[in-house]
PDB file with SEQRES, HELIX, SHEET and CRYST1 records, atoms N, CA, C and O in Angstrom:
SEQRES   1 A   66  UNK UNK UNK UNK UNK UNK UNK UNK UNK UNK UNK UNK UNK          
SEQRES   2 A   66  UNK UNK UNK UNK UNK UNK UNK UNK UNK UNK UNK UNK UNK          
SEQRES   3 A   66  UNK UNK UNK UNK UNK UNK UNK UNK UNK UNK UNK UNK UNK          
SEQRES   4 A   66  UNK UNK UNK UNK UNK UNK UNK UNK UNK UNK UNK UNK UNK          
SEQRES   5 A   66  UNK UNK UNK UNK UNK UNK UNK UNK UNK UNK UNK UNK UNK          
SEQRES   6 A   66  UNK                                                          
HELIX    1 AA1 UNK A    2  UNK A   21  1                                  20    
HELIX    2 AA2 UNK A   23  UNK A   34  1                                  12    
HELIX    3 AA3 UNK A   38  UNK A   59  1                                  22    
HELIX    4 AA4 UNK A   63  UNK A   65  5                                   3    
CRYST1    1.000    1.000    1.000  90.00  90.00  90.00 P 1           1          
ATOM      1  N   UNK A   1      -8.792  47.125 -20.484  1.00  0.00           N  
ATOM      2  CA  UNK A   1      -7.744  46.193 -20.825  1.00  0.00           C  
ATOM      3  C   UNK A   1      -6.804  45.975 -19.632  1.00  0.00           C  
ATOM      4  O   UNK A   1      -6.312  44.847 -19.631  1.00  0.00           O  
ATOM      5  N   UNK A   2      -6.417  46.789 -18.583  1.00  0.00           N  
ATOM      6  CA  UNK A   2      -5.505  46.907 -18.067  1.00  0.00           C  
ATOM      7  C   UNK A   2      -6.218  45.694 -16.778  1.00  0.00           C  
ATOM      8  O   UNK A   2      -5.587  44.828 -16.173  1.00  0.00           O  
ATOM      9  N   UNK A   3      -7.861  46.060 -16.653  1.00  0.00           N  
ATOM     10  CA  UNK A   3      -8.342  45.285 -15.528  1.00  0.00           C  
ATOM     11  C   UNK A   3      -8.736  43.321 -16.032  1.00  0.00           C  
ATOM     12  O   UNK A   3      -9.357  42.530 -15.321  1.00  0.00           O  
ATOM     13  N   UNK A   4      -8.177  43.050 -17.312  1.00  0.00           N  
ATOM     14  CA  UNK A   4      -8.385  41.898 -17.890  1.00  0.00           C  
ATOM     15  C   UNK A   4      -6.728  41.826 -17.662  1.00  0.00           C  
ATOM     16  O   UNK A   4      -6.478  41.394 -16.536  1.00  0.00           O  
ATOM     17  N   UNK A   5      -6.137  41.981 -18.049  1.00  0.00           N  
ATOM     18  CA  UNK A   5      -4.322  41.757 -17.657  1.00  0.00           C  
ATOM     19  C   UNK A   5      -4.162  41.461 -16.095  1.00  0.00           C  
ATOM     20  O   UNK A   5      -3.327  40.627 -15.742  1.00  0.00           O  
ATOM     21  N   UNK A   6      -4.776  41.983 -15.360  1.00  0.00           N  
ATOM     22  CA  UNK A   6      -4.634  42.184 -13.824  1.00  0.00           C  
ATOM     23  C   UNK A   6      -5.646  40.599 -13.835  1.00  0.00           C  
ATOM     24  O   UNK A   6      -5.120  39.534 -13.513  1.00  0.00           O  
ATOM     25  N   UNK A   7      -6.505  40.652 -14.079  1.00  0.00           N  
ATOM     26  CA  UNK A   7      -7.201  39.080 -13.727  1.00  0.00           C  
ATOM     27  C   UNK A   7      -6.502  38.095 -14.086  1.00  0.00           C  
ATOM     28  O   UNK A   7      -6.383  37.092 -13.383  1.00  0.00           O  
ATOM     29  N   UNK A   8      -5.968  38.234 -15.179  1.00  0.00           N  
ATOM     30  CA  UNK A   8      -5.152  36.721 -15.872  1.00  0.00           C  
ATOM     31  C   UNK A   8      -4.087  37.007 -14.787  1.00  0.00           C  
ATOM     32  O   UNK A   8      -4.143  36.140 -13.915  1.00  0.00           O  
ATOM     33  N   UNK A   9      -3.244  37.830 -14.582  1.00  0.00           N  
ATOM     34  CA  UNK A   9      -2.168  37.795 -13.673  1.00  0.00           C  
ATOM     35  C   UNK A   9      -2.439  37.124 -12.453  1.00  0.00           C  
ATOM     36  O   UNK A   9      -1.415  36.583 -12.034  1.00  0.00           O  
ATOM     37  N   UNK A  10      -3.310  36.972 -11.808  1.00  0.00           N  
ATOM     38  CA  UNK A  10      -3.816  36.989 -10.965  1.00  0.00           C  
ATOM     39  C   UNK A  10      -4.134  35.500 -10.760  1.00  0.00           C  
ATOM     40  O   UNK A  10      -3.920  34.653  -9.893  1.00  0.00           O  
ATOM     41  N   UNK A  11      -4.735  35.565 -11.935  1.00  0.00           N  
ATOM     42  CA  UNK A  11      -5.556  33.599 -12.010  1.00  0.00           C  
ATOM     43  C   UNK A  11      -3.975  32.471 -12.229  1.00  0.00           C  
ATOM     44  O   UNK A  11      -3.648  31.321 -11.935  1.00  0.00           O  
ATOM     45  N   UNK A  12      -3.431  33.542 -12.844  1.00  0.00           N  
ATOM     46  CA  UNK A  12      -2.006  32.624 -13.068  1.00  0.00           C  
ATOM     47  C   UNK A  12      -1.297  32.225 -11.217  1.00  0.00           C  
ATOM     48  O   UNK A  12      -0.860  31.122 -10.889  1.00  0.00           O  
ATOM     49  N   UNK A  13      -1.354  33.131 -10.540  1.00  0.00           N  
ATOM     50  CA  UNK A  13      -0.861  33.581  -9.643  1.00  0.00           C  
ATOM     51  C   UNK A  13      -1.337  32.336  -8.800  1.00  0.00           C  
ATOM     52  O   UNK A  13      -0.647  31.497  -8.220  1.00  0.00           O  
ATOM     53  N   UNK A  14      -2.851  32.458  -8.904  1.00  0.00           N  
ATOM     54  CA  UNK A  14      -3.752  31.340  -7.860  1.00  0.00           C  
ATOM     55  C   UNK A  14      -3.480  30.111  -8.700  1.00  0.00           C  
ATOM     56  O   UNK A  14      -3.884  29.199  -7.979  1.00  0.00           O  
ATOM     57  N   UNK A  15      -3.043  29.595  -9.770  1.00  0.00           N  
ATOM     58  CA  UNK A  15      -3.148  28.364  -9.984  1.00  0.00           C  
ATOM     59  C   UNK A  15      -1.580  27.759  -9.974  1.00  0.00           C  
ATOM     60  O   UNK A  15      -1.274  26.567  -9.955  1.00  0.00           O  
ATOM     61  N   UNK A  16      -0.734  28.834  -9.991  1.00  0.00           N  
ATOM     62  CA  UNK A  16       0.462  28.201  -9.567  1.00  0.00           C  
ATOM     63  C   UNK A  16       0.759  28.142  -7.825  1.00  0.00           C  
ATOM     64  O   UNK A  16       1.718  27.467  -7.450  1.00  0.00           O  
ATOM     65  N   UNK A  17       0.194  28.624  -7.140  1.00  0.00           N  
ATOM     66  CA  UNK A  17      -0.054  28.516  -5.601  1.00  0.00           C  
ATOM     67  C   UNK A  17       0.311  27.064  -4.831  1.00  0.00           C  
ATOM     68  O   UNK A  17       1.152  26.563  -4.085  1.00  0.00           O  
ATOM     69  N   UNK A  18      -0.862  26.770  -5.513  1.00  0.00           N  
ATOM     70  CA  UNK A  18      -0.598  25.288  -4.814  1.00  0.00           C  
ATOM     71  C   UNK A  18       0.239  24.073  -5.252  1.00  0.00           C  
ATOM     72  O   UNK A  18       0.401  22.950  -4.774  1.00  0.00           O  
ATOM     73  N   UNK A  19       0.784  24.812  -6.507  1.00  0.00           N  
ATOM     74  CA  UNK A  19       1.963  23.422  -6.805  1.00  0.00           C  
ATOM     75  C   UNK A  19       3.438  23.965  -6.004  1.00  0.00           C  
ATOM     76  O   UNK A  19       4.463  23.308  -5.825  1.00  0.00           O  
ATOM     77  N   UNK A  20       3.140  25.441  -5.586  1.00  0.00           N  
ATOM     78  CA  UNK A  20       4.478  25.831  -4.922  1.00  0.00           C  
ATOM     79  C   UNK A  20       4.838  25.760  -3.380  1.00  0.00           C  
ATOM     80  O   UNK A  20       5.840  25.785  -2.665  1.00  0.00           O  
ATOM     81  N   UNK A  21       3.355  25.649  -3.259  1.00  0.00           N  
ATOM     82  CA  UNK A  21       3.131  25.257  -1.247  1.00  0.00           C  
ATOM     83  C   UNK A  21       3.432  23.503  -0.868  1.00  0.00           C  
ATOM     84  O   UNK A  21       4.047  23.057   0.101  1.00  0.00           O  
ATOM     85  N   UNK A  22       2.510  22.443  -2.428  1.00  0.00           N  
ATOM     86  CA  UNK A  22       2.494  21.797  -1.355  1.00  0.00           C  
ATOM     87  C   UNK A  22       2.575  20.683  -2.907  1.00  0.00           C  
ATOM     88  O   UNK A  22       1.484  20.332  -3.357  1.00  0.00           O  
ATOM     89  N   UNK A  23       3.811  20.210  -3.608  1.00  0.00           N  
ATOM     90  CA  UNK A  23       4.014  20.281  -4.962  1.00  0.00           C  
ATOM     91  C   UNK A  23       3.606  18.236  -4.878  1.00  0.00           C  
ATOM     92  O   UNK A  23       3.250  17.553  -5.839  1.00  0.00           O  
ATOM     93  N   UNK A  24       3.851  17.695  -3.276  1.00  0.00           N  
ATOM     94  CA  UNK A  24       3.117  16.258  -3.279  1.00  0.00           C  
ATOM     95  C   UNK A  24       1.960  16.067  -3.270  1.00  0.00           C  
ATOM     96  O   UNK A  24       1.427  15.138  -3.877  1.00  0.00           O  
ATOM     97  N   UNK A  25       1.236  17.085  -2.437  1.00  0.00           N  
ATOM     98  CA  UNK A  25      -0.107  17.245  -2.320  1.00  0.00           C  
ATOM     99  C   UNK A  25      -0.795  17.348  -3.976  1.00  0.00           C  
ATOM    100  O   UNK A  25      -1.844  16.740  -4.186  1.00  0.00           O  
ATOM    101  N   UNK A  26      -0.313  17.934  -4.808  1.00  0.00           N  
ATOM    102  CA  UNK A  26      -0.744  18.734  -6.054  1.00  0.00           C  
ATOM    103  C   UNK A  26      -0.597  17.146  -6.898  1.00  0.00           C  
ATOM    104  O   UNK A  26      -1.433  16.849  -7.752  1.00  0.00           O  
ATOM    105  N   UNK A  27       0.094  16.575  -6.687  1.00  0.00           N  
ATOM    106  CA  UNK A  27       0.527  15.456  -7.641  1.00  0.00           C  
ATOM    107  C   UNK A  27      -0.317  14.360  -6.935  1.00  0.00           C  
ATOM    108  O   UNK A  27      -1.143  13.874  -7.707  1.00  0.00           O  
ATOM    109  N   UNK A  28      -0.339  13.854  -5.727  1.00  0.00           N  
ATOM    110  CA  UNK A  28      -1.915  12.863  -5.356  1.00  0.00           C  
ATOM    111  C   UNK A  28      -3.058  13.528  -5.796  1.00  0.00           C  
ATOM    112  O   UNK A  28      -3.690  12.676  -6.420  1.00  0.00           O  
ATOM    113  N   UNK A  29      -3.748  14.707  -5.818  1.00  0.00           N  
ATOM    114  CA  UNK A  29      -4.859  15.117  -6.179  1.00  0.00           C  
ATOM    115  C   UNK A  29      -4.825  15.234  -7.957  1.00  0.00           C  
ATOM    116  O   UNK A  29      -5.879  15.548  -8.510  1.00  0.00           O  
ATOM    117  N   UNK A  30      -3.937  15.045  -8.561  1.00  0.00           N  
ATOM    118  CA  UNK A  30      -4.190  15.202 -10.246  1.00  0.00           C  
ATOM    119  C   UNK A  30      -3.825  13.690 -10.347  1.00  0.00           C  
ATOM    120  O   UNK A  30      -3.994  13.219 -11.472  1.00  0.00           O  
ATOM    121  N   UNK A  31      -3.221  12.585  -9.112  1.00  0.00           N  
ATOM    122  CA  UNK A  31      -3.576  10.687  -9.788  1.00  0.00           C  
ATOM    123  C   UNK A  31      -4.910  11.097  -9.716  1.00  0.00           C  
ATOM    124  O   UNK A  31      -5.545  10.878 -10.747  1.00  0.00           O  
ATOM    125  N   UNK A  32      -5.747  11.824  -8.464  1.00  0.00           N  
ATOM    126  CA  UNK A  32      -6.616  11.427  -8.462  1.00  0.00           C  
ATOM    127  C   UNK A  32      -7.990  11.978  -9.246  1.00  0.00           C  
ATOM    128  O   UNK A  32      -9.095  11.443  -9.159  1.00  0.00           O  
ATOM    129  N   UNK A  33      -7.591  13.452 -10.217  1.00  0.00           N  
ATOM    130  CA  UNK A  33      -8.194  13.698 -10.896  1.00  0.00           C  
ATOM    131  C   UNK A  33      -8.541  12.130 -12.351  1.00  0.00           C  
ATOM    132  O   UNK A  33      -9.593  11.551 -12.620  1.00  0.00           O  
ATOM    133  N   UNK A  34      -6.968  11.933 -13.004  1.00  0.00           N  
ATOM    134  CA  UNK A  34      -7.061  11.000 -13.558  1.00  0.00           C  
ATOM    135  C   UNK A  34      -8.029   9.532 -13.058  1.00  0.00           C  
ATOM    136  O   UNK A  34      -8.650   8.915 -13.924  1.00  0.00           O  
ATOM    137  N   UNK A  35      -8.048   9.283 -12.244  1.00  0.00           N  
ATOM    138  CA  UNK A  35      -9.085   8.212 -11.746  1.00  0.00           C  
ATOM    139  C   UNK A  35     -10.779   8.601 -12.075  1.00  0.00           C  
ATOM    140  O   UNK A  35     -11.597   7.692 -12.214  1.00  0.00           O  
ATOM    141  N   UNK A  36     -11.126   9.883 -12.164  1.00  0.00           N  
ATOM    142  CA  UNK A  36     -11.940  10.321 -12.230  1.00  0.00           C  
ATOM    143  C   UNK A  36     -12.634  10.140 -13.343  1.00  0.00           C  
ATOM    144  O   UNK A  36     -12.042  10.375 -14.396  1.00  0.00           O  
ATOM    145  N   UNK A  37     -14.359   9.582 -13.408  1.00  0.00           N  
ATOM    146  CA  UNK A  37     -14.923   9.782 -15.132  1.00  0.00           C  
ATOM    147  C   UNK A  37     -14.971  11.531 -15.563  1.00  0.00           C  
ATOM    148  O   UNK A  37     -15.000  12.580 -14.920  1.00  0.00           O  
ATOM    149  N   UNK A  38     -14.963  11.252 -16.629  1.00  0.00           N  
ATOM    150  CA  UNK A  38     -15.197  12.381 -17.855  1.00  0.00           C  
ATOM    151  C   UNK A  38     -16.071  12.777 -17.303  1.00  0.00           C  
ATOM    152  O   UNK A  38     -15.922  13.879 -16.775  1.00  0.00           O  
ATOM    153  N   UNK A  39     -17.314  12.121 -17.168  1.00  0.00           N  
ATOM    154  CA  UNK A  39     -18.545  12.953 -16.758  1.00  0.00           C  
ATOM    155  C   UNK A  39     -18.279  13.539 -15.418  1.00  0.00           C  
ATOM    156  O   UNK A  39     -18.721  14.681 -15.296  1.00  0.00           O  
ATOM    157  N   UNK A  40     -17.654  13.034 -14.357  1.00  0.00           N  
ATOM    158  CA  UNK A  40     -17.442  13.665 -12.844  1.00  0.00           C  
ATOM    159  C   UNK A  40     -16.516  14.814 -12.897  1.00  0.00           C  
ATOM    160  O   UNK A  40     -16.520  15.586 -11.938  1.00  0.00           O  
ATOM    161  N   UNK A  41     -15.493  15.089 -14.181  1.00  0.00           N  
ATOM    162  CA  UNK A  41     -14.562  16.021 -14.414  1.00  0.00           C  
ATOM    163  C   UNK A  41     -15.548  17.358 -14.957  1.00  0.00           C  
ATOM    164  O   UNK A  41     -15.315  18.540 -14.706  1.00  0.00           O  
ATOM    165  N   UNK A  42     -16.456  16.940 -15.591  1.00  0.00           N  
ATOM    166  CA  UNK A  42     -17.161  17.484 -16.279  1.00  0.00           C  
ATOM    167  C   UNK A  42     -18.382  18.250 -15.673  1.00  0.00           C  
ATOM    168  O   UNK A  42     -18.837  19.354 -15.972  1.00  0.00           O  
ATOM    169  N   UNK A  43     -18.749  17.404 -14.799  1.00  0.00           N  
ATOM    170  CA  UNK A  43     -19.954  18.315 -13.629  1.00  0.00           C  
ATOM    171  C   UNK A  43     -19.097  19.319 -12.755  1.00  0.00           C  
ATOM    172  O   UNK A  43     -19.411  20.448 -12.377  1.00  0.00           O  
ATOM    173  N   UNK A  44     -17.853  18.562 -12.520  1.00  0.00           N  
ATOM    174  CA  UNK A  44     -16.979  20.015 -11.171  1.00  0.00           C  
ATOM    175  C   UNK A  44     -17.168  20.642 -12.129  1.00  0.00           C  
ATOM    176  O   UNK A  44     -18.312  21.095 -12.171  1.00  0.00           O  
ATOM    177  N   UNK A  45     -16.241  21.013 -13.366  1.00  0.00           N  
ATOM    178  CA  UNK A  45     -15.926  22.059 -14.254  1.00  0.00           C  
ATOM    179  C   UNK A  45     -17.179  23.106 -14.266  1.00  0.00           C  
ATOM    180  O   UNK A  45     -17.138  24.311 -14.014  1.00  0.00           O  
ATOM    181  N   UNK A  46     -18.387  22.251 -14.657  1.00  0.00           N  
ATOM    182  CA  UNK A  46     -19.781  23.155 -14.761  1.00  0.00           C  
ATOM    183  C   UNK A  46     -20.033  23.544 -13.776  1.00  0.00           C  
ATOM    184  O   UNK A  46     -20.747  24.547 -13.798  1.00  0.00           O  
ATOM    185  N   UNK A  47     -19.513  22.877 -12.058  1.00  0.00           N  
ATOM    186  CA  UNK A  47     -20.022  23.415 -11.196  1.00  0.00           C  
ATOM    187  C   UNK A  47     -18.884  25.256 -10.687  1.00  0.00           C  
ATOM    188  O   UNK A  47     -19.079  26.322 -10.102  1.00  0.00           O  
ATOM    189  N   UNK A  48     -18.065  24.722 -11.227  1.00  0.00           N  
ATOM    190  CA  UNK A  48     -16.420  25.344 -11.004  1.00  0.00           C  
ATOM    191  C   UNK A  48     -17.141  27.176 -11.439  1.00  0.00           C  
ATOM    192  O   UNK A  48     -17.214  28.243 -10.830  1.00  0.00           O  
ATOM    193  N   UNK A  49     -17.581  26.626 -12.937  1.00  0.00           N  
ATOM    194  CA  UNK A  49     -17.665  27.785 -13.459  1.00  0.00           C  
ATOM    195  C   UNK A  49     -18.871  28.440 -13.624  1.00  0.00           C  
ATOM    196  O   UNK A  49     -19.056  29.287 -14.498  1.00  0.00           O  
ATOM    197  N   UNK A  50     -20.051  27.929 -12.477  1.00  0.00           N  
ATOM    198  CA  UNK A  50     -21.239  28.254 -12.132  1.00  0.00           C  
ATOM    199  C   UNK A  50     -20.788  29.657 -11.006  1.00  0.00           C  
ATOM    200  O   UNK A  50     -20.924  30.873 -11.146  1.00  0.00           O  
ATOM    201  N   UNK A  51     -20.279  28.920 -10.018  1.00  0.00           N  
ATOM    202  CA  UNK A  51     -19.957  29.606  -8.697  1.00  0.00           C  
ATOM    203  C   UNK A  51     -19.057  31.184  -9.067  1.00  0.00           C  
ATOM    204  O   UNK A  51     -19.218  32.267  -8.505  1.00  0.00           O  
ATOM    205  N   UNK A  52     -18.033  30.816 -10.272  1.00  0.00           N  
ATOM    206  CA  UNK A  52     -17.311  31.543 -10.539  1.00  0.00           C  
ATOM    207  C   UNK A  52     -18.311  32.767 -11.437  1.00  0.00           C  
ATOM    208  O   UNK A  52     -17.956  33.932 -11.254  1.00  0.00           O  
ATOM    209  N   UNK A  53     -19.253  32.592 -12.170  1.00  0.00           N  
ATOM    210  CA  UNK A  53     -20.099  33.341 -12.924  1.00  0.00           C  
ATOM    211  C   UNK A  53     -21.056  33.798 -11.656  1.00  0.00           C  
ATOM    212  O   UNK A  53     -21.425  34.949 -11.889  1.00  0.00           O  
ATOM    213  N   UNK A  54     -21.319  33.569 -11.045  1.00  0.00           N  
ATOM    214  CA  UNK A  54     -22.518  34.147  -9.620  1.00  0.00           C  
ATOM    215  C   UNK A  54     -21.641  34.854  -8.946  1.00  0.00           C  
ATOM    216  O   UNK A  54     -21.932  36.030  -8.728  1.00  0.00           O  
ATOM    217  N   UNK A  55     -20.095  34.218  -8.350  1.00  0.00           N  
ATOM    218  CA  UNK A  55     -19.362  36.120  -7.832  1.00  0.00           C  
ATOM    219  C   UNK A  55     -19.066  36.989  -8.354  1.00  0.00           C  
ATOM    220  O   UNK A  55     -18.767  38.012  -7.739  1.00  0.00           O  
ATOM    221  N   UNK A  56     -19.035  36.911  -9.748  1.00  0.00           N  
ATOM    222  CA  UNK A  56     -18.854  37.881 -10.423  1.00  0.00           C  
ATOM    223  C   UNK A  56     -19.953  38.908 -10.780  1.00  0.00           C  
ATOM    224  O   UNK A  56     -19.827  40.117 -10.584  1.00  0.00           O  
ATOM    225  N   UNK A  57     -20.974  38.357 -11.289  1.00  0.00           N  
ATOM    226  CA  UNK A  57     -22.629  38.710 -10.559  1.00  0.00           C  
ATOM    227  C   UNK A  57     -22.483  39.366 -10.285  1.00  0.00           C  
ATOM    228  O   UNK A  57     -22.160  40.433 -10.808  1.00  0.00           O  
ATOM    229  N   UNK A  58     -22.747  38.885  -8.730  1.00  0.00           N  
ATOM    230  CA  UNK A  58     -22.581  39.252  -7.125  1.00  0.00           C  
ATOM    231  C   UNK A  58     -21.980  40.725  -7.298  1.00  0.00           C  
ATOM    232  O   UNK A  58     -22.528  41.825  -7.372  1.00  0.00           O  
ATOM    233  N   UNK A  59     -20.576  40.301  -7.335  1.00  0.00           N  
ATOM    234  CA  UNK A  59     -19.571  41.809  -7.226  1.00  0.00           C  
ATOM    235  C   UNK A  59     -19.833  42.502  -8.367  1.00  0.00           C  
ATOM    236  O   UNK A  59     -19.313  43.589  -8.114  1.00  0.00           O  
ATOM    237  N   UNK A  60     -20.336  42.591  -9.541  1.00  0.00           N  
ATOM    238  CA  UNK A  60     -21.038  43.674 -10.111  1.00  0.00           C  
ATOM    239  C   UNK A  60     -21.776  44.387 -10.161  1.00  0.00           C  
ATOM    240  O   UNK A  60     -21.721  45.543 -10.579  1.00  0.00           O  
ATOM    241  N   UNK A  61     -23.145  43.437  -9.461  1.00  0.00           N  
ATOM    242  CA  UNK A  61     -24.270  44.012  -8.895  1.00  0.00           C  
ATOM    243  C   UNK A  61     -24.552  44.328  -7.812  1.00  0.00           C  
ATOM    244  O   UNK A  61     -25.685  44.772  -7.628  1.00  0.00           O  
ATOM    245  N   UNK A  62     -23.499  44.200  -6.550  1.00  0.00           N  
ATOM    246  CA  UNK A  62     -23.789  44.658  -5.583  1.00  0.00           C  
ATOM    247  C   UNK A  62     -23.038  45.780  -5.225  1.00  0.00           C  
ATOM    248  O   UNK A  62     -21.883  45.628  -5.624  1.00  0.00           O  
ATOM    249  N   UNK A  63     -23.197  46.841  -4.644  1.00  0.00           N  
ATOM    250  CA  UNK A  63     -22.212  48.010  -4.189  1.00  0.00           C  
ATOM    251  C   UNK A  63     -20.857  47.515  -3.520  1.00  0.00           C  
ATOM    252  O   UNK A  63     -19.919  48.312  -3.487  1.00  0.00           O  
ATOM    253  N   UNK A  64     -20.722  46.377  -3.042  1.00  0.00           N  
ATOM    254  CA  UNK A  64     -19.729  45.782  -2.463  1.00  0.00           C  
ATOM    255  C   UNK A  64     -18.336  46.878  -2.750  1.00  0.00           C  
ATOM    256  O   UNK A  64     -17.731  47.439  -1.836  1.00  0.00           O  
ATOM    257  N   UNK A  65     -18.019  47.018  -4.175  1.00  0.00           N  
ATOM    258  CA  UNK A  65     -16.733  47.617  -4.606  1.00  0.00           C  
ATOM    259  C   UNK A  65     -16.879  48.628  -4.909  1.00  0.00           C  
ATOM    260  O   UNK A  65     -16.043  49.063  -5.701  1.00  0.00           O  
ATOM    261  N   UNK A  66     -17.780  49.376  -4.552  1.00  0.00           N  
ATOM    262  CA  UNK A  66     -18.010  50.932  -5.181  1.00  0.00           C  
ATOM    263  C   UNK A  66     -17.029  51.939  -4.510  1.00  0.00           C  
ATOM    264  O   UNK A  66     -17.043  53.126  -4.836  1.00  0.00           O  
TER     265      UNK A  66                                                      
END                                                                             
């Protein structure tokens, strides 16, 4: 439990990042999410959370963190 608290902390951490570095930058890239089809929102997402399921993989199955 304590290492699922530490991830959400964490993910919170990385997704408020970039509205605090660069808060114009963050606001042209979400017009330009909105411009975007459903389906093109929809392949990143699958691709988003492909990459994200293979490092996790990765760093489970490899000695990397032992």
């Amino acid at each position: 439990m304590k290492i699922l608290i530490t991830l959400i902390g964490l993910v919170f951490v990385l997704e408020g990042l970039p509205y605090v570095v660069s808060p114009e930058g963050m606001q042209r890239w979400l017009r330009q999410l909105l411009e975007m089809k459903p389906e093109q929102l929809r392949a990143v997402g699958a691709i988003a959370m492909a990459a994200g399921f293979l490092l996790v993989f990765i760093g489970q199955k490899s000695g990397l963190f032992s």
